[in-house]
TORMI-297039 format. One record per residue: residue number from 1; x, y, z of N, C-alpha, C, O, CB in turn; residue in three letters. Coordinates in steps of 0.1 Angstrom, whole numbers, plus 5000, padded with zeros to 4 digits. Glycine has a CB too. Example, Ala and Ser with C-alpha at 12.3 -4.5 7.8 and 13.67 -1.06 7.14 Angstrom:
% TORMI-297039
> pos,n.X,n.Y,n.Z,ca.X,ca.Y,ca.Z,c.X,c.Y,c.Z,o.X,o.Y,o.Z,cb.X,cb.Y,cb.Z,code
> 1,5132,4943,5078,5123,4955,5078,5132,4967,5078,5142,4967,5085,5113,4955,5090,ALA
> 2,5128,4978,5071,5137,4989,5071,5129,5000,5079,5134,5011,5080,5141,4994,5057,SER
% end
This chain:
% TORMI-297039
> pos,n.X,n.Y,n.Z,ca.X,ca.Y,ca.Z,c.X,c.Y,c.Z,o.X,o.Y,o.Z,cb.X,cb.Y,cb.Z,code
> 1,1062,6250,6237,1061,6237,6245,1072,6237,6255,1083,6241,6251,1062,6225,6236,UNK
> 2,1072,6234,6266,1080,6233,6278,1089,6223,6280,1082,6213,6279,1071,6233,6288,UNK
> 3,1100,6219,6283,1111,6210,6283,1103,6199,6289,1093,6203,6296,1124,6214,6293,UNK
> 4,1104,6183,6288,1096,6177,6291,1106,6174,6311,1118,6175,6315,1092,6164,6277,UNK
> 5,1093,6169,6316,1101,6170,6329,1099,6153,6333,1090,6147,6338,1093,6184,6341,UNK
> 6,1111,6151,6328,1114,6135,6336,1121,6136,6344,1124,6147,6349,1120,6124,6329,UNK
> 7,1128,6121,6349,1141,6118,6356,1154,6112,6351,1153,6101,6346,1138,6112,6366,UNK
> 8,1162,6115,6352,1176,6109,6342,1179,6103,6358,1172,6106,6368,1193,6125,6333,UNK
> 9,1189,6094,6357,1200,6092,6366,1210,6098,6368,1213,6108,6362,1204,6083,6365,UNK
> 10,1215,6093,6376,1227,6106,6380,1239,6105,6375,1247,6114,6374,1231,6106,6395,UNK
> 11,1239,6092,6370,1255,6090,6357,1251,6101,6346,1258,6111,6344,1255,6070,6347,UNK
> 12,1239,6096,6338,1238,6107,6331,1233,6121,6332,1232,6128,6322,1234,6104,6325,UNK
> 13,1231,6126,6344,1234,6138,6347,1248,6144,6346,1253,6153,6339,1231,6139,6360,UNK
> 14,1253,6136,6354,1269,6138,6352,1274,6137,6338,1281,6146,6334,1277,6127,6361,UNK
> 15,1272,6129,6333,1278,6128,6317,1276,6136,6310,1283,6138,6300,1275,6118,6311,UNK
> 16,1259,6146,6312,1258,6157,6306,1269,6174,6312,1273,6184,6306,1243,6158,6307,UNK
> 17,1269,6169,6324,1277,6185,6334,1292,6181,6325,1298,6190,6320,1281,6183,6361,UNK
> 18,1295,6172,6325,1308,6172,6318,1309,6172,6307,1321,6175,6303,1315,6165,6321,UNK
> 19,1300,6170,6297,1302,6170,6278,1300,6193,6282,1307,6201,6276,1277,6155,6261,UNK
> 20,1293,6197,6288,1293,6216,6292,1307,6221,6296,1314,6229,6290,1283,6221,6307,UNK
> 21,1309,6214,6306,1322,6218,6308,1334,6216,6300,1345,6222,6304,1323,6214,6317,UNK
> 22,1333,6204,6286,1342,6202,6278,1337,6216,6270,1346,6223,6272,1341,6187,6271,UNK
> 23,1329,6222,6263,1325,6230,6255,1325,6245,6261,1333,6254,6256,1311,6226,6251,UNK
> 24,1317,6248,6272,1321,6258,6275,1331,6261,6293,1327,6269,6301,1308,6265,6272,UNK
> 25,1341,6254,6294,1347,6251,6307,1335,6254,6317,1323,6254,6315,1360,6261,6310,UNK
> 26,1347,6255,6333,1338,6253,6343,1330,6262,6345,1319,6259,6349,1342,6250,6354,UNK
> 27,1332,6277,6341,1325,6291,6341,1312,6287,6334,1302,6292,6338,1335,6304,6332,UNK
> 28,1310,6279,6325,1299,6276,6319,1287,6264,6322,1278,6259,6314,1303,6275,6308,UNK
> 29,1293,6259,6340,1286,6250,6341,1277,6258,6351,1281,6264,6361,1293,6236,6344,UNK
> 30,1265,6258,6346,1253,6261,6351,1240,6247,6351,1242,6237,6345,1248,6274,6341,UNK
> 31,1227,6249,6359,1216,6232,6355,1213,6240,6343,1216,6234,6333,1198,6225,6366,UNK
> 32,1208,6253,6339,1202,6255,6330,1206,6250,6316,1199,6247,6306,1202,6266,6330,UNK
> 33,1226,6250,6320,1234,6245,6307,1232,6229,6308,1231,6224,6297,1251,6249,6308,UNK
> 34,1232,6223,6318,1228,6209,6321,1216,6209,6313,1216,6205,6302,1226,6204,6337,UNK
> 35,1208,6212,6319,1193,6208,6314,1190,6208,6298,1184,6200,6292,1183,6219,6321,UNK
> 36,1196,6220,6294,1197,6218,6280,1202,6210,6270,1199,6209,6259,1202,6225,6276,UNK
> 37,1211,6206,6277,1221,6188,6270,1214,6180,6276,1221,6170,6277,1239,6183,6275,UNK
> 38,1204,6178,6282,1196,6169,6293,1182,6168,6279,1175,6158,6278,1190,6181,6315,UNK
> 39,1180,6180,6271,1169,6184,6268,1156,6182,6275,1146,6176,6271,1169,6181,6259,UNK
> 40,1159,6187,6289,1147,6187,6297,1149,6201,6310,1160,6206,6310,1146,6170,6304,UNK
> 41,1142,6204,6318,1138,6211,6324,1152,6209,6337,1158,6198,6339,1121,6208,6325,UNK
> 42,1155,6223,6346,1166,6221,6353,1158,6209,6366,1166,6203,6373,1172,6237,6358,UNK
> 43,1145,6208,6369,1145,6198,6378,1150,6187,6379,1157,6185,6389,1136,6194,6380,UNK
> 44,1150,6176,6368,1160,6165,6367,1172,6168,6375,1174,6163,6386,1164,6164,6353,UNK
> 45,1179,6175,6367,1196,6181,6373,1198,6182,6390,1206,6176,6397,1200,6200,6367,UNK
> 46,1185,6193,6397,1183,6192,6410,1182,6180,6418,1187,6176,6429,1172,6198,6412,UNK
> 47,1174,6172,6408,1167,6159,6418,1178,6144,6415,1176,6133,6417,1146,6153,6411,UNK
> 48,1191,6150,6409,1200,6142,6407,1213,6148,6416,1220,6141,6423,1202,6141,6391,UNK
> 49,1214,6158,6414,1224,6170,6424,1218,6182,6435,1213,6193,6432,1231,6181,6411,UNK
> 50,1219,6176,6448,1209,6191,6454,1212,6201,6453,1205,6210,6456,1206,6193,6466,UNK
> 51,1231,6204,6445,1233,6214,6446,1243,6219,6436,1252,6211,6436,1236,6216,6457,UNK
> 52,1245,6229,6428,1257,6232,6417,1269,6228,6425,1276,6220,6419,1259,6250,6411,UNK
> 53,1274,6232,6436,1285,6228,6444,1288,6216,6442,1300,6214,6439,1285,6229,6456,UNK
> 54,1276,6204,6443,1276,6190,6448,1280,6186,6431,1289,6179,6428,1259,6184,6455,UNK
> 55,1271,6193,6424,1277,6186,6410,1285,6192,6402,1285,6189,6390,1269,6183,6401,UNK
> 56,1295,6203,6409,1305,6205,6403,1321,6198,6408,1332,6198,6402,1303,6218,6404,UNK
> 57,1317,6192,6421,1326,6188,6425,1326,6170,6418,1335,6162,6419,1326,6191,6441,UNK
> 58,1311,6168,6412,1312,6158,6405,1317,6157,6389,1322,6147,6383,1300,6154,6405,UNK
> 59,1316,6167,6386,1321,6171,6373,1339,6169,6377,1346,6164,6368,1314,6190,6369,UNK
> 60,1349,6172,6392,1359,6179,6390,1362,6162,6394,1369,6156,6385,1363,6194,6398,UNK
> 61,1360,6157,6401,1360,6140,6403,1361,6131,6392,1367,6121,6394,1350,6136,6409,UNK
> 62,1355,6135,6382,1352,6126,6368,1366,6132,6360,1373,6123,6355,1333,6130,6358,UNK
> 63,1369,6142,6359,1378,6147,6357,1391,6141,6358,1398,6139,6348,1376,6154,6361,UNK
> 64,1395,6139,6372,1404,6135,6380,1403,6120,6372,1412,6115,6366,1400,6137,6396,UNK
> 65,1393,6115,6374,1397,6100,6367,1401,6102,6357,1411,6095,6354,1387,6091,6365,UNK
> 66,1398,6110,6348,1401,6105,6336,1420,6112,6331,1426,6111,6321,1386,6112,6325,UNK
> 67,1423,6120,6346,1435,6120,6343,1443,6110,6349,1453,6106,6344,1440,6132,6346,UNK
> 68,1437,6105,6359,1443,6095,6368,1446,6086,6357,1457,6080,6359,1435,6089,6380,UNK
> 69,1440,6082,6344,1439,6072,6336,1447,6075,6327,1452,6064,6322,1427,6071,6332,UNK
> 70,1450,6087,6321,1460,6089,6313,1472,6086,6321,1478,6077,6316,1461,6102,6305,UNK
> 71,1476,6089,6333,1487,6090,6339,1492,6071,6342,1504,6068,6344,1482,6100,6354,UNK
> 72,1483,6062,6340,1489,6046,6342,1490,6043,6327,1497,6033,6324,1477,6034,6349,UNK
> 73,1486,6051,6317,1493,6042,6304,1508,6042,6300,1515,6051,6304,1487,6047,6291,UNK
> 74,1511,6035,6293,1527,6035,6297,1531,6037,6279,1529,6031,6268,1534,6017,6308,UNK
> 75,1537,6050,6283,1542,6059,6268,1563,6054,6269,1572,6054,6261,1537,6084,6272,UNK
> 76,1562,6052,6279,1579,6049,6277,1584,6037,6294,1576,6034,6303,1592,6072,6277,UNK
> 77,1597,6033,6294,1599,6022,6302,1601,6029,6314,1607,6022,6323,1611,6011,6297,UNK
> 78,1600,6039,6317,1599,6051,6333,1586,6051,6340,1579,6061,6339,1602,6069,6329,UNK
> 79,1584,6044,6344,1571,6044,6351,1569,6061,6355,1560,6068,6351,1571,6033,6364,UNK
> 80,1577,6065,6363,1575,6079,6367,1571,6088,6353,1561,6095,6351,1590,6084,6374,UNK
> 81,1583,6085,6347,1578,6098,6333,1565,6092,6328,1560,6100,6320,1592,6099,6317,UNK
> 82,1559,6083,6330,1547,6081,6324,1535,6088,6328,1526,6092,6320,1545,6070,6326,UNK
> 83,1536,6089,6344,1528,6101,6355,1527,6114,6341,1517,6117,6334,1543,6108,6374,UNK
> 84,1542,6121,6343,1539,6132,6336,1537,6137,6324,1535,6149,6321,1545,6138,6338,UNK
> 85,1538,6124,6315,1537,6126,6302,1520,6126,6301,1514,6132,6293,1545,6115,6293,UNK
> 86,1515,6118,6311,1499,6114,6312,1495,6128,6319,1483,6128,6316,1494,6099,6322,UNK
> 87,1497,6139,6327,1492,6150,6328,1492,6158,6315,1482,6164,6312,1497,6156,6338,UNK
> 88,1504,6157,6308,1507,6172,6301,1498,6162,6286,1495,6167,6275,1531,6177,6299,UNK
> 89,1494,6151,6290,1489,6151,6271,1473,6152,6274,1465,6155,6265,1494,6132,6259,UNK
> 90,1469,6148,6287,1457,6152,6294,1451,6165,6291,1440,6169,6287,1458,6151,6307,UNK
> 91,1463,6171,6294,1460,6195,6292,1459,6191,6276,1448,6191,6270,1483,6212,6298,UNK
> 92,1467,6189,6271,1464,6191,6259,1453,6185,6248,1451,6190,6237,1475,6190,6255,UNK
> 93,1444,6170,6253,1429,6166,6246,1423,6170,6252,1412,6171,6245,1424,6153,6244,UNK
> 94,1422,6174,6265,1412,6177,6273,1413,6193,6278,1410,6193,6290,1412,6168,6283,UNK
> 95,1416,6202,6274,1420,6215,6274,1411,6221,6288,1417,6225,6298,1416,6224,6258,UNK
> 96,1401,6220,6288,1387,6224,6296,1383,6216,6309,1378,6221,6318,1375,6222,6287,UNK
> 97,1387,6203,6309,1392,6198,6323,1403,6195,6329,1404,6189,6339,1388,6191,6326,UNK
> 98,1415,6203,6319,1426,6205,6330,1421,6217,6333,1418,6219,6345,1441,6204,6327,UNK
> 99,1421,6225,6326,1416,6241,6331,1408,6244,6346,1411,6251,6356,1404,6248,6320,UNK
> 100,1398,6235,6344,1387,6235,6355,1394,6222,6366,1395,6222,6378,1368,6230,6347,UNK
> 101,1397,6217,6361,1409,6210,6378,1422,6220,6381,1424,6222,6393,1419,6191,6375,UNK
> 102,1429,6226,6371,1440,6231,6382,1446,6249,6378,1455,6255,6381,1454,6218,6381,UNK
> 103,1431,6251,6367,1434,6268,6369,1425,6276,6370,1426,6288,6366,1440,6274,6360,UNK
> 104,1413,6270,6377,1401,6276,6380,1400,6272,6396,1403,6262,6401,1388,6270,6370,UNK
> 105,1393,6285,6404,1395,6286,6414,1377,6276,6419,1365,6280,6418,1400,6304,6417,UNK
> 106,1383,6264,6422,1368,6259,6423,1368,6254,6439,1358,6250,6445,1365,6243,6410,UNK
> 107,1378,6256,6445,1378,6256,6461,1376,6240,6464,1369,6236,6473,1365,6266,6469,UNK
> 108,1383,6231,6455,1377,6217,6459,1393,6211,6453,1395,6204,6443,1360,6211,6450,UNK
> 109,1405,6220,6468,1418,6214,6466,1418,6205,6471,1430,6200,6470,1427,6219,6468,UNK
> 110,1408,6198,6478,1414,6182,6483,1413,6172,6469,1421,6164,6466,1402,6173,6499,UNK
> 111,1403,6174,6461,1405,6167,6449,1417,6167,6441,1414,6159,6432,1396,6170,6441,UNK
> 112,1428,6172,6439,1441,6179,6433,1453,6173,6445,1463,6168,6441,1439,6199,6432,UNK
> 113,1448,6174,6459,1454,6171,6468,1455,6153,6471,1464,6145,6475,1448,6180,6479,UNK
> 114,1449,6151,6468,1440,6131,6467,1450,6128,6451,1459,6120,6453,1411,6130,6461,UNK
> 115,1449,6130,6446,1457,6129,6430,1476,6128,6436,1483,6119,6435,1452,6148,6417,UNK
> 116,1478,6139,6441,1492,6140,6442,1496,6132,6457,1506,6132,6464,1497,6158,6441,UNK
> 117,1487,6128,6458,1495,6117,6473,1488,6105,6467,1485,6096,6475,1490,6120,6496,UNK
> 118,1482,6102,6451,1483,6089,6447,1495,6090,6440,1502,6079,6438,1471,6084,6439,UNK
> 119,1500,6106,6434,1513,6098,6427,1524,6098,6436,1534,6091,6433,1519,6104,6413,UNK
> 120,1524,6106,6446,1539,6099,6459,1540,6088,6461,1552,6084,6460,1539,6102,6474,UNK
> 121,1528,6079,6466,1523,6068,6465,1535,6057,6457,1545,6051,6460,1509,6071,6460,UNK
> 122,1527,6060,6444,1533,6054,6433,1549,6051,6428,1556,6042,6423,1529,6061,6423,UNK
> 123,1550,6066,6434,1568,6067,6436,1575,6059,6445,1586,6055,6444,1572,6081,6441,UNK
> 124,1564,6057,6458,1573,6051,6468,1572,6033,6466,1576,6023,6472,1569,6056,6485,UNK
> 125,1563,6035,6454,1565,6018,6451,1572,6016,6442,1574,6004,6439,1553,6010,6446,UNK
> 126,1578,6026,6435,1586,6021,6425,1602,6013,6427,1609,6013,6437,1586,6033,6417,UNK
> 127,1604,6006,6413,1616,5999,6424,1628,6003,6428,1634,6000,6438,1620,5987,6421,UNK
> 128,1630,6013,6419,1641,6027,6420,1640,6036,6425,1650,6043,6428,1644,6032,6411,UNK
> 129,1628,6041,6428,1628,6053,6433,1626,6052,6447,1630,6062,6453,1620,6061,6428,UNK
> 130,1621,6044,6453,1618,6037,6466,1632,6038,6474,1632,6037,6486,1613,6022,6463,UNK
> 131,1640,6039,6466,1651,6036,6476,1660,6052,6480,1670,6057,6486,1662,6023,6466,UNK
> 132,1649,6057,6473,1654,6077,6481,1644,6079,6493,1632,6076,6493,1649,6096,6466,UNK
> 133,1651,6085,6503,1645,6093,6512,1635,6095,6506,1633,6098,6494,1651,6103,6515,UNK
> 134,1628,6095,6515,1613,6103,6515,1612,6115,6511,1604,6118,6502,1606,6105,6528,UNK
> 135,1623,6125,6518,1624,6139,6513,1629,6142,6503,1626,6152,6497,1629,6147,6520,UNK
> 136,1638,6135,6499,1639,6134,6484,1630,6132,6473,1630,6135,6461,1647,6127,6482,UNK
> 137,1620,6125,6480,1613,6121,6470,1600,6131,6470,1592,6131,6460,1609,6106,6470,UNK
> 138,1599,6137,6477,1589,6148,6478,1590,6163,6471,1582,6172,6466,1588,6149,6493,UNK
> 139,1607,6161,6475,1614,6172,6468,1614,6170,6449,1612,6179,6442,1630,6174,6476,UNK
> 140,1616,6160,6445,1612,6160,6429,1605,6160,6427,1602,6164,6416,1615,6154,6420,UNK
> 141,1592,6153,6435,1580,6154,6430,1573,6171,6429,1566,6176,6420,1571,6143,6439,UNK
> 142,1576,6179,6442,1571,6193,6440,1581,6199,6435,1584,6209,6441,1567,6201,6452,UNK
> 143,1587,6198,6426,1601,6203,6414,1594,6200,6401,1589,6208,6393,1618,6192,6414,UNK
> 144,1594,6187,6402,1587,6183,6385,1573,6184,6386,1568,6183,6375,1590,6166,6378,UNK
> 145,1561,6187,6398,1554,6188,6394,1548,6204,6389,1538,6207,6382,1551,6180,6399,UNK
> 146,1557,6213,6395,1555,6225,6391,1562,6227,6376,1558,6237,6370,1561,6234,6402,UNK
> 147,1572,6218,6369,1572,6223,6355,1562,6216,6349,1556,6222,6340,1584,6221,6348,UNK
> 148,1559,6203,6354,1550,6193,6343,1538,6201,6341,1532,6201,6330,1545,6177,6350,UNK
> 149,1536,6211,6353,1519,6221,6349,1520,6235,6346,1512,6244,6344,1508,6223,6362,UNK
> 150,1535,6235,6348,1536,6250,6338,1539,6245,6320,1536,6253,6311,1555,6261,6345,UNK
> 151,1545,6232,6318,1546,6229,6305,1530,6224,6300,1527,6227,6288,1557,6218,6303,UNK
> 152,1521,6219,6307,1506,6218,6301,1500,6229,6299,1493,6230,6289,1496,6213,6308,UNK
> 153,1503,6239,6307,1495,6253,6309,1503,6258,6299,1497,6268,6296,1495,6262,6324,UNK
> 154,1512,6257,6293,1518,6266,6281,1513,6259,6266,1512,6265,6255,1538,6267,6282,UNK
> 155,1510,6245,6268,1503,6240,6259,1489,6244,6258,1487,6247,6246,1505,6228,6260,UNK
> 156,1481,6244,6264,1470,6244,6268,1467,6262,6261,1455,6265,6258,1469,6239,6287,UNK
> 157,1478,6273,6260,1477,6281,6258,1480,6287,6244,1478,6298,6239,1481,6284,6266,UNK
> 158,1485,6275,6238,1492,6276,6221,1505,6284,6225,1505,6294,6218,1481,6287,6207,UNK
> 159,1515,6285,6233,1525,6286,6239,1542,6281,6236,1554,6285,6239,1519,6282,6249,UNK
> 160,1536,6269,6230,1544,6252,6225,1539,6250,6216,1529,6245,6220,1542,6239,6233,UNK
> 161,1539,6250,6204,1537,6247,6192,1539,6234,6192,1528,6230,6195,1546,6255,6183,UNK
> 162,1546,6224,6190,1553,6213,6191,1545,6210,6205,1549,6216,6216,1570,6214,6189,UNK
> 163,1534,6201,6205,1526,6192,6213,1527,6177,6215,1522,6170,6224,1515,6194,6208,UNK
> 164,1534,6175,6206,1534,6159,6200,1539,6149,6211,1548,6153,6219,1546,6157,6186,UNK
> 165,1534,6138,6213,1540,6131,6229,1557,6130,6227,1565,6132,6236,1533,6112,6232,UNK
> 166,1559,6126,6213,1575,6126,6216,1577,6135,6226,1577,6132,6238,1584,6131,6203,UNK
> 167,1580,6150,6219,1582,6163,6222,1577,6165,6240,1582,6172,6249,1574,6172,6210,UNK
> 168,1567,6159,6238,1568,6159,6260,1574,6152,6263,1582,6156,6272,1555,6156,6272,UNK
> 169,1577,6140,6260,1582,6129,6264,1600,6136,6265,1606,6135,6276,1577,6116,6253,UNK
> 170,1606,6141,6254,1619,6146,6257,1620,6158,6268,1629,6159,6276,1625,6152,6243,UNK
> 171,1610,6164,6267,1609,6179,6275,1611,6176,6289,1620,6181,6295,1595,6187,6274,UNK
> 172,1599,6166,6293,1600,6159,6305,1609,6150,6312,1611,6149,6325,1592,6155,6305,UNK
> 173,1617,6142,6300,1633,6134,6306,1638,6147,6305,1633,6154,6314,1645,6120,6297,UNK
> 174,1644,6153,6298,1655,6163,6300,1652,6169,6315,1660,6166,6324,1654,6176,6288,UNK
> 175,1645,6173,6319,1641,6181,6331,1645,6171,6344,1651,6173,6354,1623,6185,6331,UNK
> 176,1638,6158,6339,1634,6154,6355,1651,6142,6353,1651,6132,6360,1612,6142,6359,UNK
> 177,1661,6146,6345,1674,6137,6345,1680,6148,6351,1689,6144,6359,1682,6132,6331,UNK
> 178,1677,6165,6350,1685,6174,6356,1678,6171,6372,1688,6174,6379,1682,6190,6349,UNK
> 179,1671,6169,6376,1664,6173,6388,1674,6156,6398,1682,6155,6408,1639,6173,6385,UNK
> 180,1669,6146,6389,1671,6131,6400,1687,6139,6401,1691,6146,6410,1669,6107,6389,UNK
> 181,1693,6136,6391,1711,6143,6393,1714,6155,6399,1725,6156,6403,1718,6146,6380,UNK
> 182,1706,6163,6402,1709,6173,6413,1705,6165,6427,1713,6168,6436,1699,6188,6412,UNK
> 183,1698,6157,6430,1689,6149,6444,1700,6141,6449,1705,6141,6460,1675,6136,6439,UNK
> 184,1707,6132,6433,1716,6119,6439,1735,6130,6444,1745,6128,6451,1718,6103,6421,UNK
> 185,1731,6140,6433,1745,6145,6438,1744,6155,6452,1755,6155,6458,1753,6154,6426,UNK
> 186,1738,6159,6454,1733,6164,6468,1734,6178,6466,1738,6185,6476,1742,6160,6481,UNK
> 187,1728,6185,6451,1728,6195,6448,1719,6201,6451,1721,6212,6457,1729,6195,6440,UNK
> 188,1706,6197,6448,1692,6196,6453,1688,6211,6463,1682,6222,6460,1692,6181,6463,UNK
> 189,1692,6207,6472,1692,6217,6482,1702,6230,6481,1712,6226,6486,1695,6211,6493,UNK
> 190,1702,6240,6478,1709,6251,6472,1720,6258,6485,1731,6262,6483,1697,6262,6466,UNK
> 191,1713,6257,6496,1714,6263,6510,1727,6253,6514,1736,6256,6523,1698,6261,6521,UNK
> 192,1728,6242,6508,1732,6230,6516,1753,6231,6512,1759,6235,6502,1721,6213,6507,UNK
> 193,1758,6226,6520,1771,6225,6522,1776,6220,6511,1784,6225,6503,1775,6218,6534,UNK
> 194,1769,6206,6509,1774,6195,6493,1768,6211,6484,1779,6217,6481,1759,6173,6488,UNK
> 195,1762,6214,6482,1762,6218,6471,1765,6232,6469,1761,6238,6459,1752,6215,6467,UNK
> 196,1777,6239,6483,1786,6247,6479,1798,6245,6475,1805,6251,6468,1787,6252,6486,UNK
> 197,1802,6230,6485,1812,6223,6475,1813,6218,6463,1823,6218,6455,1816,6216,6480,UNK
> 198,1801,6211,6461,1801,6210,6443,1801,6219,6434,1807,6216,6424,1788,6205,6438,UNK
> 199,1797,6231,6435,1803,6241,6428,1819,6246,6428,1828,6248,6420,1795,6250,6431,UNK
> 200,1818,6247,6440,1834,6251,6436,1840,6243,6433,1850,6248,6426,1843,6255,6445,UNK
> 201,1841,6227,6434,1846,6219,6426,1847,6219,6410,1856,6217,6401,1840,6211,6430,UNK
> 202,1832,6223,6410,1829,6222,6393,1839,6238,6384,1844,6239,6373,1805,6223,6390,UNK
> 203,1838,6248,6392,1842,6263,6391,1861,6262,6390,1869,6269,6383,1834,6274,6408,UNK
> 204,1866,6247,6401,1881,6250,6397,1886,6241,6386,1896,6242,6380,1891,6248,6409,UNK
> 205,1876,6229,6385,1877,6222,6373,1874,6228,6360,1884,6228,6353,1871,6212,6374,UNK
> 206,1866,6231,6357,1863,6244,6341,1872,6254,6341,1875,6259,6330,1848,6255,6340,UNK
> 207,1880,6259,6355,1887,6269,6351,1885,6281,6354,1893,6290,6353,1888,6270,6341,UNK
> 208,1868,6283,6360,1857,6298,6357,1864,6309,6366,1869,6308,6377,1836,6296,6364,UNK
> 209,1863,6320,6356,1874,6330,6369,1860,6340,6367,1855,6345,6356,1896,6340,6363,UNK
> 210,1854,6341,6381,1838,6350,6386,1845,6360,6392,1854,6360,6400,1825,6341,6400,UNK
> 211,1837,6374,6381,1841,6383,6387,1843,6390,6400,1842,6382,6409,1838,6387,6383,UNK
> 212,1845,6399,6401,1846,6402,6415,1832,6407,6423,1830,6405,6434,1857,6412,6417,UNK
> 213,1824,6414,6415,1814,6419,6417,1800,6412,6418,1789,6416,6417,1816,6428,6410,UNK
> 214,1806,6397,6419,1790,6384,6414,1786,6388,6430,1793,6393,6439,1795,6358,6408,UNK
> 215,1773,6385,6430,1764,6389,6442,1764,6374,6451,1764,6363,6447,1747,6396,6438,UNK
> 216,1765,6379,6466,1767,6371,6475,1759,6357,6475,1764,6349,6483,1767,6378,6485,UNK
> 217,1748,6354,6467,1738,6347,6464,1743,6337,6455,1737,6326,6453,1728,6355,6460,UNK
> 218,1756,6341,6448,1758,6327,6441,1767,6316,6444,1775,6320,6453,1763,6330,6429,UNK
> 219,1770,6304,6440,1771,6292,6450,1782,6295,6445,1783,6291,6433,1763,6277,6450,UNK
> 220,1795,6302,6450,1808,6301,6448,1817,6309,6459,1819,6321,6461,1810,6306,6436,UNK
> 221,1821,6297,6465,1829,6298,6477,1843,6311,6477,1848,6315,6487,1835,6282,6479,UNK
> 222,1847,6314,6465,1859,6320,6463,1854,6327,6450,1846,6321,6442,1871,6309,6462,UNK
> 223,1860,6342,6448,1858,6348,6438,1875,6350,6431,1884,6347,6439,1850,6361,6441,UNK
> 224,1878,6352,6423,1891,6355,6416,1891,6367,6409,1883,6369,6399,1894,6345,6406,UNK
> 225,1901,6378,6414,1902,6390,6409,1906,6392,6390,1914,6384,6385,1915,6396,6419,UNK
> 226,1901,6398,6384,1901,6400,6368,1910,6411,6365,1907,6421,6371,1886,6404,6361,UNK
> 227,1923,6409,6357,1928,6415,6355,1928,6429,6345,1939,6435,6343,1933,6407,6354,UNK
% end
């Protein structure tokens, strides 16, 4: 007997492309795989999506919400750390649509791109953070957000044993208290004058005697011969 051939709507079209892509990621979203959670014939899927493109980029959209959604619940009194604690616990219930939003090559970076100028956004409303430069604030945000998705992606990989929100929640202050305190002390910038003088400041206060042979690349104005 032949799949029966109705019409779904297009919510539940969608609700089926994405329970596939929870099971077998985005590599496994095919209509055939639709149609089968549809238990009906791939026409439905067509006459709801004209195209796998069209409904994969619906699949990567639904997605997006549902991180956008972890990212406003509020796990501690930092609004900011809330952003990243709501990506990294996202990678970890939802393993298969962080995968298929940000380590699968699905060519639909304005969706990823739309997400990270809602959380600049967010930043520049906040009531503390609002009060940094712009480029400062651009600069922690592409700082922390390259650990926040190298620490999902190490979860996401069994990498991190210790998953638990505490355990992001520390991972992620530790990091982003090193990052704001490099920003406010004007460390930030590595290239930058403040933060050749902050080192050597910090290098004659500890005492540090750098050999002679440290390579020209490290932030120390003065070397001291070793006896």
């Amino acid at each position: 007997m032949s799949p029966r051939a109705i019409a779904f709507p297009r919510t539940l079209v969608l609700q089926a492309a994405v329970a596939v892509v929870r099971r077998r990621g985005l590599s496994g979203l095919s209509a055939r795989a639709v149609a089968g959670a549809l238990r009906s014939s791939v026409a439905p899927v067509y006459n709801a999506y004209h195209s796998m493109g069209d409904l994969t980029r619906g699949v990567l959209e639904d997605a997006r919400g549902r991180l956008d959604e972890r990212t406003r619940r509020t796990y501690t009194d930092i609004p900011f750390l809330n952003i990243g604690v709501g990506i990294v616990e996202f990678a970890r219930d939802e393993q298969r649509l962080f995968q298929a939003l940000f380590l699968s090559r699905h060519h639909q970076r304005d969706i990823l791109e739309k997400f990270r100028a809602s959380v600049l956004a967010r930043m520049k409303a906040d009531a503390v953070l609002r009060l940094m430069p712009d480029a400062s604030l651009e600069r922690v945000l592409d700082r922390i957000w390259m650990y926040t998705l190298g620490l999902a992606t190490a979860i996401v990989y069994g990498q991190i044993p210790d998953s638990d929100t505490s355990a992001i929640i520390r991972s992620l202050k530790d990091v982003g208290n090193v990052l704001m305190f490099a920003e406010l002390a004007g460390t930030a910038d590595s290239d930058s004058a403040t933060n050749d003088a902050q080192w050597e400041r910090l290098i004659l206060e500890r005492g540090i005697v750098l050999p002679p042979d440290l390579p020209d690349a490290c932030p120390a104005p003065e070397r001291k011969e070793t006896t």
